[in-house]
C-alpha positions as CSV (number, residue, x, y, z in Angstrom):
1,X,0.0,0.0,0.0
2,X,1.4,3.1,-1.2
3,X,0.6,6.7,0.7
4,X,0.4,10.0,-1.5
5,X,2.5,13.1,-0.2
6,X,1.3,16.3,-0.7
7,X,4.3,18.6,-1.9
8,X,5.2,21.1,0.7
9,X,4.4,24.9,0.1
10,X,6.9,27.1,-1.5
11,X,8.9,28.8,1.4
12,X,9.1,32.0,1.8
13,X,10.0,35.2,3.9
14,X,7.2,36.1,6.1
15,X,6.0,40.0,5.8
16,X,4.6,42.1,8.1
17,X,0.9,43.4,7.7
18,X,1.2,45.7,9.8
19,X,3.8,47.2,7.6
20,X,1.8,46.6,4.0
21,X,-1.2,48.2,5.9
22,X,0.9,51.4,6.5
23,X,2.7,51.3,3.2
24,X,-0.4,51.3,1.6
25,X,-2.1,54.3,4.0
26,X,1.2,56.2,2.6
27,X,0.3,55.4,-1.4
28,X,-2.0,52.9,-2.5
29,X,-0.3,50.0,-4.1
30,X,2.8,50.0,-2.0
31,X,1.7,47.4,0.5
32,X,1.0,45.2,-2.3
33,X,4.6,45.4,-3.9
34,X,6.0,45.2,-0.1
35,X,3.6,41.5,0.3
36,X,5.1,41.1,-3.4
37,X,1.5,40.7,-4.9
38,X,2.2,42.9,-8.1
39,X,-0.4,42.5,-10.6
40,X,-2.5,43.7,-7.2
41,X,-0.1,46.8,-6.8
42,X,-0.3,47.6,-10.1
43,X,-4.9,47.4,-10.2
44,X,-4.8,49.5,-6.8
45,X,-2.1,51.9,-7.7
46,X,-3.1,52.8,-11.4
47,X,-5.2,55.1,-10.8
48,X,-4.1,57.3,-7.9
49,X,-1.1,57.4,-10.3
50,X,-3.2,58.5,-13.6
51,X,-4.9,61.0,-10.9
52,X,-1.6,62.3,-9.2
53,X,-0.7,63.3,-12.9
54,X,-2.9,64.7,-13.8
55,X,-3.2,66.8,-11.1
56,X,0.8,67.5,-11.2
57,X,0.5,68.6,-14.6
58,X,-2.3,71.1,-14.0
59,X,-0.3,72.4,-11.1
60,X,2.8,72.8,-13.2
61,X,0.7,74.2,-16.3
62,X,-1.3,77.0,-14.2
63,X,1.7,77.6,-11.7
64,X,1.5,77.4,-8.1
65,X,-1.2,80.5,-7.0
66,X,-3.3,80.1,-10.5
67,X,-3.2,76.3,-9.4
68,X,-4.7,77.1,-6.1
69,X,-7.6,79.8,-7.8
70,X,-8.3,76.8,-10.4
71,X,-8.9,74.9,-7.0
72,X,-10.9,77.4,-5.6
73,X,-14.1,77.7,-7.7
74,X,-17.2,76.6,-7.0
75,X,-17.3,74.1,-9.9
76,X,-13.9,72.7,-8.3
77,X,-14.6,72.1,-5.0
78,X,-18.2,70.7,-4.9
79,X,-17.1,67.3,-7.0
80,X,-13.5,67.4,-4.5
81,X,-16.0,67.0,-1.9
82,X,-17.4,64.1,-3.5
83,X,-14.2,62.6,-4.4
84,X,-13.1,63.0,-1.0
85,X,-15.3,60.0,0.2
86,X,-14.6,57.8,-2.7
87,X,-11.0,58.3,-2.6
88,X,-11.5,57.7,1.3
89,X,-13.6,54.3,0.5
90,X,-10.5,53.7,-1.8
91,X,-8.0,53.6,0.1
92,X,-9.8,51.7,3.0
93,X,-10.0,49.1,0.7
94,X,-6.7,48.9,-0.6
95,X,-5.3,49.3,3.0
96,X,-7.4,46.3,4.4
97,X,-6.5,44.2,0.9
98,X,-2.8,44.4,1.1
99,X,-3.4,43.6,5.3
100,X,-5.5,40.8,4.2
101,X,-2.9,39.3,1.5
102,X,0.2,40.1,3.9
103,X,-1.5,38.1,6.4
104,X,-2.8,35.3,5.0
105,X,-0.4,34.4,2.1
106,X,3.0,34.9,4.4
107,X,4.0,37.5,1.6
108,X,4.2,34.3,-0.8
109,X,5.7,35.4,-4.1
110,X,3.6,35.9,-7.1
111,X,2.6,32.9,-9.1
112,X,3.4,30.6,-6.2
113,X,0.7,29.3,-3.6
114,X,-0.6,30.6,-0.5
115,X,-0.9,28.6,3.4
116,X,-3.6,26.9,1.9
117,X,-1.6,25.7,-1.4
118,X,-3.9,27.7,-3.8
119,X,-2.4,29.2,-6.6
120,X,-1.3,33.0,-5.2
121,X,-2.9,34.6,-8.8
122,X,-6.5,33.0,-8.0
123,X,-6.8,34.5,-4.8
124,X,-9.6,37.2,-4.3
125,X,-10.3,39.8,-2.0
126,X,-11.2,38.2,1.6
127,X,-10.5,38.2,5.5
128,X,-7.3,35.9,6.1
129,X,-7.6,32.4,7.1
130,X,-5.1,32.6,9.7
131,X,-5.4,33.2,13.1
132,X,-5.1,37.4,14.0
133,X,-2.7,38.9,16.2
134,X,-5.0,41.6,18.5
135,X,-1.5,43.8,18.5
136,X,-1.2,43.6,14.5
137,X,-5.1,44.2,14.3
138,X,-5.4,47.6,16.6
139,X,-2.4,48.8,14.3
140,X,-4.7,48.3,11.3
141,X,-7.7,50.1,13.4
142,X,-4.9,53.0,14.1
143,X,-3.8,53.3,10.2
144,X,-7.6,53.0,9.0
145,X,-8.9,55.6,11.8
146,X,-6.2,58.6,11.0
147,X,-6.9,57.9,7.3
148,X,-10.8,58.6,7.7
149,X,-9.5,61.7,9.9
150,X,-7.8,62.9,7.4
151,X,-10.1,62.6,5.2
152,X,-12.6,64.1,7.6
153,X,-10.3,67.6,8.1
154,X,-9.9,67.8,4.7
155,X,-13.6,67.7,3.5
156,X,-14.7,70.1,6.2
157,X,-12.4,72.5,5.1
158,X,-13.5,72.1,1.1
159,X,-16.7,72.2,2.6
160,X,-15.4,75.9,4.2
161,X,-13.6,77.1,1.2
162,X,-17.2,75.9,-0.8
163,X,-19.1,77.4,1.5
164,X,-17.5,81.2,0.8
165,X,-17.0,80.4,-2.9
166,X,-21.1,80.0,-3.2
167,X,-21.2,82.9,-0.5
168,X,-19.2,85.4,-2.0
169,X,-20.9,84.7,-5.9
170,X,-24.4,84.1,-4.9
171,X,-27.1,86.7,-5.7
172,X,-27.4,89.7,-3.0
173,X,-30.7,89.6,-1.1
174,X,-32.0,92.7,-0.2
175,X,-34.8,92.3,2.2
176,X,-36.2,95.6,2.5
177,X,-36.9,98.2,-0.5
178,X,-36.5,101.2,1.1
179,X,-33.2,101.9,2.1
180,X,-34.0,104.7,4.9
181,X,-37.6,106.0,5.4
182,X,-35.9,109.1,7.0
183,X,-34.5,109.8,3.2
184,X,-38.1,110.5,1.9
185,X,-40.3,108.9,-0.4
186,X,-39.0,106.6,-3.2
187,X,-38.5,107.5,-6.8
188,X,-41.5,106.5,-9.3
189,X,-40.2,104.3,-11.6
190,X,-41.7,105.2,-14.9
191,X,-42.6,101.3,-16.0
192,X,-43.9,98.3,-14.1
193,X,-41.9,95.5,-12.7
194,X,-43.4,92.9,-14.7
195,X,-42.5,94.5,-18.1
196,X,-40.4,92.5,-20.1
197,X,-37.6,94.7,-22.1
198,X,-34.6,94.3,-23.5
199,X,-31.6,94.2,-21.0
200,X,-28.7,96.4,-21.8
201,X,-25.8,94.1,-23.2
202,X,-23.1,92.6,-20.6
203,X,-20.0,93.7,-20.4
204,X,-17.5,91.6,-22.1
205,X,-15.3,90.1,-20.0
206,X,-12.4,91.4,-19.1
207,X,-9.5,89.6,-21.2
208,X,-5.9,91.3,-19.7
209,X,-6.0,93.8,-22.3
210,X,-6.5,97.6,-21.5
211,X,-7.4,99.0,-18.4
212,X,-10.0,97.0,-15.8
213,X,-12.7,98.8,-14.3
214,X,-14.0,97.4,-10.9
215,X,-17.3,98.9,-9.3
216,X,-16.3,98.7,-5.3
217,X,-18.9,99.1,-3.1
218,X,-19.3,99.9,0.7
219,X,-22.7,98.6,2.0
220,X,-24.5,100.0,5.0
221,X,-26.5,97.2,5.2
222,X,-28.8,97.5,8.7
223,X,-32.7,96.6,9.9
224,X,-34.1,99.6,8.0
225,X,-32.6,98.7,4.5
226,X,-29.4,98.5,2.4
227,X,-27.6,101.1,1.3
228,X,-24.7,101.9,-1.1
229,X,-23.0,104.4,1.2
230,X,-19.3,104.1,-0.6
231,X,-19.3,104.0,-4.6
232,X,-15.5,103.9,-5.7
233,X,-14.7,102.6,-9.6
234,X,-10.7,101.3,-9.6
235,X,-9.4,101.9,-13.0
236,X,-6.7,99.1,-13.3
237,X,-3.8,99.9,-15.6
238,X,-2.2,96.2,-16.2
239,X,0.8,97.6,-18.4
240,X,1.8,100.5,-16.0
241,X,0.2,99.2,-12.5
242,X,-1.2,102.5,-11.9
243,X,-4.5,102.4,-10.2
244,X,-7.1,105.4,-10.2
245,X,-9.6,105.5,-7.6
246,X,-12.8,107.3,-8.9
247,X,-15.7,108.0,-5.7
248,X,-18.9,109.4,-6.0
249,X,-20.8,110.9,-3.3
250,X,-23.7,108.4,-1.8
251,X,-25.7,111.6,-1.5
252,X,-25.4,112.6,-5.2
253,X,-29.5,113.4,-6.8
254,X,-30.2,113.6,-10.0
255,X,-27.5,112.0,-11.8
256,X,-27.9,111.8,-15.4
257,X,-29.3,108.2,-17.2
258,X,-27.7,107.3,-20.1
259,X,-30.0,108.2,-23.0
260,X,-31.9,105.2,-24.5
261,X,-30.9,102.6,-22.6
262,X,-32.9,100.5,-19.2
263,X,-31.9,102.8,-16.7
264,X,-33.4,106.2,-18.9
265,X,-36.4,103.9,-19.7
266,X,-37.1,102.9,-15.9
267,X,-35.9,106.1,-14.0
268,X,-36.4,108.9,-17.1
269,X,-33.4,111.0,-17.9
270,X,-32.5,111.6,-14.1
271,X,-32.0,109.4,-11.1
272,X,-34.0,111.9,-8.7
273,X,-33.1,110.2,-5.7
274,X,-30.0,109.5,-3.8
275,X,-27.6,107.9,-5.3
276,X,-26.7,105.2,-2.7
277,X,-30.8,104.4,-3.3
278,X,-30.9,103.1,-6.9
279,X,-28.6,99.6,-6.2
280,X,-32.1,99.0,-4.2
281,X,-34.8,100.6,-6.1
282,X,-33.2,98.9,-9.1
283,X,-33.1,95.5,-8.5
284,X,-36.5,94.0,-8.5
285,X,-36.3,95.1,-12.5
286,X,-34.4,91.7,-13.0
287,X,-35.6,92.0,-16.9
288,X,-33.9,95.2,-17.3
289,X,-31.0,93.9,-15.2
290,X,-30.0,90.5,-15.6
291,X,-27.7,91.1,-12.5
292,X,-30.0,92.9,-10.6
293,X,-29.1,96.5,-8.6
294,X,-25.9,95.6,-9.3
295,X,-26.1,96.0,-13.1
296,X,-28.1,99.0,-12.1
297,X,-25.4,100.2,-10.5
298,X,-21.9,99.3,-12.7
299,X,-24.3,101.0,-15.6
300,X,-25.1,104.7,-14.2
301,X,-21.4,104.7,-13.0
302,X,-19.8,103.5,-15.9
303,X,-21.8,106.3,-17.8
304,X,-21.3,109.0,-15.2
305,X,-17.1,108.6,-15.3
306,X,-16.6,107.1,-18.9
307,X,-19.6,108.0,-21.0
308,X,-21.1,104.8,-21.8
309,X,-22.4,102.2,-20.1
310,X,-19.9,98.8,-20.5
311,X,-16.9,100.7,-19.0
312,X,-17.4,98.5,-15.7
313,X,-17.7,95.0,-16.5
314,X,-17.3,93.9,-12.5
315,X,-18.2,94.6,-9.0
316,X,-16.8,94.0,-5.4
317,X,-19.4,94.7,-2.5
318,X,-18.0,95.0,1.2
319,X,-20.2,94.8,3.9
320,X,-19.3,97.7,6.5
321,X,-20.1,95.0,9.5
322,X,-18.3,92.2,7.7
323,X,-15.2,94.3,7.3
324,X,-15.3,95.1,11.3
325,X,-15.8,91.3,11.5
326,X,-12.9,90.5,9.1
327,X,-10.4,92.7,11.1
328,X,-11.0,91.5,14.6
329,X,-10.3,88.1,13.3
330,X,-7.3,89.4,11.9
331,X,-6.3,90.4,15.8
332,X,-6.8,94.1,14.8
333,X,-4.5,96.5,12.5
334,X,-1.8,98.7,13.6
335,X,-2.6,102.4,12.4
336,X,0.3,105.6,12.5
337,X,-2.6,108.2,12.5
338,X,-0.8,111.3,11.1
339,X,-3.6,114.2,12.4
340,X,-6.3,113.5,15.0
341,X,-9.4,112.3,13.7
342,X,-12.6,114.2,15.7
343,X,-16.5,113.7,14.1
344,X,-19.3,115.2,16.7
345,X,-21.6,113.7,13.7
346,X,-20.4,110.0,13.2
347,X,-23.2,108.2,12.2
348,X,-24.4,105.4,15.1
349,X,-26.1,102.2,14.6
350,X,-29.2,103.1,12.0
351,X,-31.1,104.9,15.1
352,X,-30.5,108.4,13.9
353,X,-28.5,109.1,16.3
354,X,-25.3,110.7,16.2
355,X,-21.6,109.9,17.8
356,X,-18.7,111.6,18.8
357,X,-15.5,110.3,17.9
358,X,-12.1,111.4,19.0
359,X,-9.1,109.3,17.3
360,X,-6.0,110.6,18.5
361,X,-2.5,111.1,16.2
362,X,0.1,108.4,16.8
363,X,0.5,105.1,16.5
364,X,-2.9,103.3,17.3
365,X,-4.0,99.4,17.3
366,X,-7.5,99.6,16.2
367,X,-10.0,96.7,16.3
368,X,-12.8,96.4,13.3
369,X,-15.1,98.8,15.2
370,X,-12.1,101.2,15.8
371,X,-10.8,100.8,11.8
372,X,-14.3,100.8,10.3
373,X,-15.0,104.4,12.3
374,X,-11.4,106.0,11.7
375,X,-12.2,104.4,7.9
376,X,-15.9,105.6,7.6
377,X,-15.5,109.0,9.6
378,X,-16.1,112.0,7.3
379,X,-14.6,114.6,9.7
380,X,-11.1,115.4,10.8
381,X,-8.8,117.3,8.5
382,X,-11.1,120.8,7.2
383,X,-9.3,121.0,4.0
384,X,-8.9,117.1,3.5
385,X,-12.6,116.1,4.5
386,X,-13.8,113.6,1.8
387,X,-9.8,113.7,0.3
388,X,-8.7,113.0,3.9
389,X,-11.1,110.0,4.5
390,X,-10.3,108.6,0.8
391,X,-6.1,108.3,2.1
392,X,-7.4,107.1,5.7
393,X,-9.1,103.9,3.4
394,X,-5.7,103.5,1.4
395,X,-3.7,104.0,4.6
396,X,-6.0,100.6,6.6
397,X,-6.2,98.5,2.8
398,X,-2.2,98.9,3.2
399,X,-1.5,98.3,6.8
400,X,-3.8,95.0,6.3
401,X,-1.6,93.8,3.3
402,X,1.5,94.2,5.3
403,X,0.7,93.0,8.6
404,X,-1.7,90.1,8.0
405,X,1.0,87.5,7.5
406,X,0.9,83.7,6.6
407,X,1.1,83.0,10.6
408,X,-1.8,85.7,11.9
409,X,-4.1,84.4,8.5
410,X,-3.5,80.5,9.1
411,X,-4.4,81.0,12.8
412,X,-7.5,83.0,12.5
413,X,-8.7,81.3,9.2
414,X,-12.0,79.5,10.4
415,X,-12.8,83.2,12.0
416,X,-11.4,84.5,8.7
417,X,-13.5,82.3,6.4
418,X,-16.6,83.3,8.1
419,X,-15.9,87.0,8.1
420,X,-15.4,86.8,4.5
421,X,-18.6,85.0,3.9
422,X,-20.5,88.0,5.3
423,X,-18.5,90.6,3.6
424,X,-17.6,90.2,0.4
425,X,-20.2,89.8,-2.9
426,X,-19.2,89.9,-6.3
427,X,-19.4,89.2,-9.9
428,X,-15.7,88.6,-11.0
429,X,-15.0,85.3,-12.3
430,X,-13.9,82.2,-10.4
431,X,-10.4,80.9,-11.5
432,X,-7.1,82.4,-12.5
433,X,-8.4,84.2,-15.8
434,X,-8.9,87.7,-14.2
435,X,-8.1,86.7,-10.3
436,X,-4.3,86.1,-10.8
437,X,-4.1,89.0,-12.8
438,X,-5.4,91.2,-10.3
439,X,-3.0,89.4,-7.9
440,X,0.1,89.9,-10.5
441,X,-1.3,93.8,-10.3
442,X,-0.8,93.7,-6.1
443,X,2.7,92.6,-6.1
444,X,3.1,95.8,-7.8
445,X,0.7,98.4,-6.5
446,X,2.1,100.7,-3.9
447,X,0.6,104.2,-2.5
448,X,2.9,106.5,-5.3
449,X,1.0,104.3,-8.2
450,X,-2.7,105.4,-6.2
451,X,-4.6,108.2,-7.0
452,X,-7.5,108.6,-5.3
453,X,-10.3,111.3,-6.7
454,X,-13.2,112.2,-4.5
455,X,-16.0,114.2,-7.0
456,X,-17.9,115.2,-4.2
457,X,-15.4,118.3,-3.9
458,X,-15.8,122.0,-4.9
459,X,-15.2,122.0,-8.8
460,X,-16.9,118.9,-9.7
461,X,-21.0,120.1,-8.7
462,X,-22.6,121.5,-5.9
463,X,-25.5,120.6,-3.5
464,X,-29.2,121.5,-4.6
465,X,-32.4,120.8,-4.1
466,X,-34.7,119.1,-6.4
467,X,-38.8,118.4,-5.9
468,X,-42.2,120.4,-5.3
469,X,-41.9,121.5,-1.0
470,X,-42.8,118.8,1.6
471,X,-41.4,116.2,-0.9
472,X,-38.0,117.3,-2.1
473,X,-34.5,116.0,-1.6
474,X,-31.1,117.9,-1.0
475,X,-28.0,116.0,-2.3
476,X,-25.1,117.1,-4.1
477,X,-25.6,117.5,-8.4
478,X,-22.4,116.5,-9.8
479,X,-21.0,118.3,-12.9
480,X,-20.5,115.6,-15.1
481,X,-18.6,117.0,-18.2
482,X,-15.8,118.3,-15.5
483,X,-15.8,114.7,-13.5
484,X,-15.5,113.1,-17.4
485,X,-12.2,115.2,-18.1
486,X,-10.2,114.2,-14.7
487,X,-11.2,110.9,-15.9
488,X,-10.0,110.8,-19.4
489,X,-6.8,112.8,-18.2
490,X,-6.1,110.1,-15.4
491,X,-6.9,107.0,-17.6
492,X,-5.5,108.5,-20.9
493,X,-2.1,106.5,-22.5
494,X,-1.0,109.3,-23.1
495,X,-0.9,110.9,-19.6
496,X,2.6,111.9,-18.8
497,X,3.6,111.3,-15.2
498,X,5.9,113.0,-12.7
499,X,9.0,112.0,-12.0
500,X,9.2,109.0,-8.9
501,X,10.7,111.0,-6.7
502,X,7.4,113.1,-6.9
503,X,5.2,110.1,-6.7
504,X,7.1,107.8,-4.3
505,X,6.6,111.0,-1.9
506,X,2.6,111.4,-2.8
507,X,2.4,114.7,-0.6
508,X,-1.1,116.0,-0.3
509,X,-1.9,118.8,-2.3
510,X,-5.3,121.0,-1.4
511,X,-6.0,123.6,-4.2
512,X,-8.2,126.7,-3.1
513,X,-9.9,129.6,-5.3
514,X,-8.5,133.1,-3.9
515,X,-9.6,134.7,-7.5
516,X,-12.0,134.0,-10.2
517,X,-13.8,130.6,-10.2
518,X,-13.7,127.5,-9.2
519,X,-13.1,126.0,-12.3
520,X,-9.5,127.0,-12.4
521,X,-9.0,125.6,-9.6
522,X,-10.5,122.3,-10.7
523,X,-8.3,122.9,-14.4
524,X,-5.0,123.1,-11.6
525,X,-6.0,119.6,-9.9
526,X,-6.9,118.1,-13.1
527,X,-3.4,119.1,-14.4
528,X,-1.6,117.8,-11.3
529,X,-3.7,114.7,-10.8
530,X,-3.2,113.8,-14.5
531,X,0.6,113.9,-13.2
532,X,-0.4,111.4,-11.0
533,X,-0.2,113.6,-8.0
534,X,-2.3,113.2,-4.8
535,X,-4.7,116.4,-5.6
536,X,-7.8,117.8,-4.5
537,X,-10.0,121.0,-4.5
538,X,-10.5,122.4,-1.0
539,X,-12.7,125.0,0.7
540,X,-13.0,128.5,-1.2
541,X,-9.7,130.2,-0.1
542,X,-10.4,134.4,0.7
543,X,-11.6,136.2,-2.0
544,X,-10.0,138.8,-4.6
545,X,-6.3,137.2,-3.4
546,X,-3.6,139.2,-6.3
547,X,-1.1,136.9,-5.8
548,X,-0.9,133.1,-5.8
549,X,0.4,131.5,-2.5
550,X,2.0,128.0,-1.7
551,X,1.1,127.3,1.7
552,X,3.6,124.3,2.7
553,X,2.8,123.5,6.6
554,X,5.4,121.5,7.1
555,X,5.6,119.7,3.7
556,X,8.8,121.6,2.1
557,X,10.8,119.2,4.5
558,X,8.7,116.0,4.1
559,X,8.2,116.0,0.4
560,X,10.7,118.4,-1.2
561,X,10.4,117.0,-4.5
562,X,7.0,118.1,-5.1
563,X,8.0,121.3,-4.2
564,X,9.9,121.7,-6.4
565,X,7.7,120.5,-9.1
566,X,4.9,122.7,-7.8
567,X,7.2,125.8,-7.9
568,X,7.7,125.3,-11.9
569,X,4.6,124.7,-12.5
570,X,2.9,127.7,-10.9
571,X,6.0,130.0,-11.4
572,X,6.9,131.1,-8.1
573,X,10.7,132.0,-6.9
574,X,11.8,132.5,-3.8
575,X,12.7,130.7,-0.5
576,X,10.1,129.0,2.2
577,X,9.5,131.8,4.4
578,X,7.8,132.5,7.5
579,X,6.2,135.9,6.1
580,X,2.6,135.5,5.3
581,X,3.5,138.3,2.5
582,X,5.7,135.8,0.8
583,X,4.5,133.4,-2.3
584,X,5.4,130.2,-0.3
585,X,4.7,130.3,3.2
586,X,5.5,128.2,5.8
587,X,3.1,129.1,7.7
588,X,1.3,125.7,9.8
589,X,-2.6,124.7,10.3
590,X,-3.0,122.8,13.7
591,X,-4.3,119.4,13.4
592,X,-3.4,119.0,9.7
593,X,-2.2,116.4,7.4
594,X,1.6,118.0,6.5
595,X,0.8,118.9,2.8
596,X,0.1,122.0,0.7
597,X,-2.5,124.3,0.2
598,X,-2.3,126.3,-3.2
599,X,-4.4,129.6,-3.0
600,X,-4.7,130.7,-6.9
601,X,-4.9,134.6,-7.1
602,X,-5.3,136.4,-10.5
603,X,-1.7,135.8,-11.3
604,X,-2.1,132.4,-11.6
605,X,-1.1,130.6,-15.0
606,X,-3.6,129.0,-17.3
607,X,-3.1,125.3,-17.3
608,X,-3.9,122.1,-19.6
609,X,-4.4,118.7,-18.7
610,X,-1.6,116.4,-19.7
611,X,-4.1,114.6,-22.7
């Protein structure tokens, strides 16, 4: 009687699973090559490769920050999120597999046979057949719990970063009509809200060619309405990185509609409200305006400045509550405040009522109440006024660039994201198209490239009245062929700058009518802010003055480039001196920005804007 011997198994080393569980939590597929399973390595690691690649390549395509805007958008995010659990599921499997074939085939090579003697290339997916150590199987439990939390952080941040993508592009809500019963009664809109017109055509997109017009906008947005309350159009300049700042009053009345066109056909040929209104009064008319009050908005502006009514293709809204938010998770800016700040008629918290403020001069670390009043106040510098609050917003934009660092923005960034949520709307596109561009434009940006224009001031309009008694409005009536020509001067190709030592120094210039009219003063600050200087129209200086005087207060020794400039251009000779006789006084205003104050007399020399 003969007895049949089974052959033994092919010997082999024995492999961890411990270790092919964690070399497959690290990559999928390398636990498999580790238990030497490599047809298995190649099925599980194929296409975290193929998606690895791909990913690579779009990162080394779009560079590093265009990368991250490309990861950004809406469209992005949402299917990452849903990715995020497959891939999870993924790699939970792969993870347990390579376990699994560690364990149970003794790392057997493959082609050969397993504990059981089966062929090693038959074997399936399944639980081992060998006895588990509890040691080896709470290492598996370790590996497969900090994979899901992983996992975990990383979709509730894409579910964060989603959440202020859709946030910051969804459609504004305004839930009451009227922005401020106390403003009087609304405009009559001259059609219904259910008729169906044309639309005025959209913008084209922006395509990095020519300057870029962005409608910034500073809501007031409180129980009794939403208001427009800061109106400022950026005029990007890609090839030279100059950037214009154009604001119009949020009291301006009667601002002229372009001719023909939704806003003429819904409101007639002026806007006979405040301007701060029509965002509001506007946006119910979705057939006029595809975008709501915001197309409303971007139109009259774009008219108003460039004379047509595509000028502004987009819009950034800031929400004055959101930007206190946004700061205070920021840990608060750091302010020098040149000249104390004092407003006995600071607006308080949509009551009516009124505040005093009192921001001294020095350094100051303001929190987002603190910032948004030394920001918002309109008071606190007689000549500078609208001009000084305009350089206060620059002076809290650039303090925020330079101190919110990687650390203070990577601690605060839940806070952050939230903040940002509630304060920023807009219509710019998602992704790197116009995004990194604006980005590139930062890097370059600094206060001599700024020039900030406030039309509210004398020489650009004047405040009036318009409607029968008991039902009019006062606001102020803008002078719109004078606002168009500082406009075309500032954004023309051909505008001829100063020299950068004059605009590295960008002293504050206040221009004042001692002769004649105001509109040779406005002519003088057209010329110098076509120059790119920091120029504005002040307060009527004392009538019937002969002679024209450069008041310096202080400014001859801070910025003695522009004085120089400002001496050839106005043709006066002669040292600084302390005589008030003289034609450049150094005579100082208490309380003031150091700058200077030009009073034109009847000497002064006729001027052209630089075209």
């Amino acid at each position: 009687m003969t007895t049949s011997i089974r052959p033994a198994p092919q010997s082999f080393s024995q492999r961890s699973a411990f270790a092919a569980a964690f070399l497959t939590f690290v990559f999928p597929g390398l636990g498999h090559v580790y238990a030497r399973a490599y047809k298995r390595a190649l099925v599980f690691g194929a296409l975290p490769l193929l998606a690895l690649a791909e990913f690579t390549g779009q990162a080394i395509h779009l560079g590093v920050r265009d990368f991250a805007l490309w990861v950004g958008q809406t469209a992005v995010l949402g299917p990452l999120a849903v990715a995020n659990v497959v891939v999870l599921g993924y790699r939970v499997w792969a993870t347990v597999d390579a376990y699994a074939v560690a364990l149970d085939a003794g790392a057997a090579p493959e082609g050969g046979v397993d504990r059981t003697g089966s062929p090693r290339s038959a074997r399936r997916f399944r639980l081992p057949h060998v006895p588990v150590n509890p040691l080896s199987l709470a290492g598996l439990a370790a590996i497969l719990v900090v994979m899901a939390a992983g996992h975990v952080l990383a979709g509730y941040w894409d579910s964060r970063f989603l959440k202020l993508a859709t946030d910051t592009h969804s459609p504004i809500v305004i839930a009451a009509e009227t922005p401020d019963p106390s403003m009087g009664p609304a405009p009559s809109p001259a059609i219904a809200a259910d008729v169906s017109l044309r639309p005025q055509p959209t913008p084209r997109p922006w395509n990095g060619q020519g300057r870029l017009n962005i409608l910034l906008v500073g809501v007031d947005q409180q129980d009794n309405g939403f208001r427009t309350d800061s109106m400022i159009v950026a005029s990007i300049d890609p090839t030279s990185h100059r950037v214009a700042l154009f604001s119009m009053p949020r009291d301006t009345v009667g601002l002229q509609m372009p001719p023909n066109s939704p806003l003429s056909t819904l409101w007639g040929s002026t806007f006979n409200y405040k301007l701060n209104a029509l965002w509001t009064y506007s946006d119910k008319y979705r057939t006029l305006f595809p975008g709501g009050g915001a197309d409303a908005l971007k139109q009259a502006m774009s008219y108003a400045l460039f004379g047509t009514t595509n000028a502004i293709p987009y819009y950034i809204l800031v929400n004055f509550s959101g930007f206190q938010n946004m700061i205070d998770a920021l840990g608060g800016v750091t302010i020098d405040v040149p000249a104390p700040v004092v407003d006995n008629g600071y607006p308080g918290n949509g009551d009516g009522q009124h505040l005093r403020v009192n921001i001294p001069a020095g350094m100051q670390h303001m929190d987002g109440y603190d910032a948004l009043t030394y920001a918002r106040s309109r008071k606190g510098g007689g000549y500078y006024n609208d001009f000084n609050r305009s350089a206060r917003q620059e002076q809290i934009l650039v303090a925020l660039e330079q101190q919110a660092d990687l650390g203070a923005v990577s601690s605060h960034l839940s806070d952050l994201i939230d903040s940002l949520s509630d304060t920023i709307h807009t219509d710019l596109p998602e992704g790197p198209d116009v995004l990194g561009v604006l980005i590139d434009q930062a890097r370059y940006v600094n206060v001599a490239n700024i020039r900030t224009f406030a039309f509210g001031t004398s020489g650009y309009g004047g405040y009036i009245t318009i409607g029968p008694p008991g039902d009019s409005i006062s606001g102020f009536s803008p002078d719109i062929a004078r606002i168009r020509d500082t406009v075309s001067a500032v954004t023309s190709p051909a505008a001829s700058f100063a020299a950068p030592a004059v605009l590295t120094e960008n002293a504050p210039i206040v221009v004042e009518t001692g002769s004649g009219t105001t509109q040779e003063a406005a002519a003088l600050v057209t010329k110098l802010q076509s120059m790119g200087l920091n120029a504005g129209i002040g307060d009527p200086g004392p009538s019937g003055e002969p002679t024209t005087l450069l008041v310096v207060n202080g400014a001859d020794t801070a910025y003695p480039a522009t004085l120089a400039l400002l001496r050839e251009t106005l043709g006066l000779n002669g040292p600084v001196s302390g005589n008030a006789a003289a034609p450049i006084q150094a005579s100082s205003q208490p309380g003031q920005l150091v700058g200077y104050v030009i009073v034109l007399g009847s000497d002064a020399p006729a001027v052209t804007p630089s075209p």
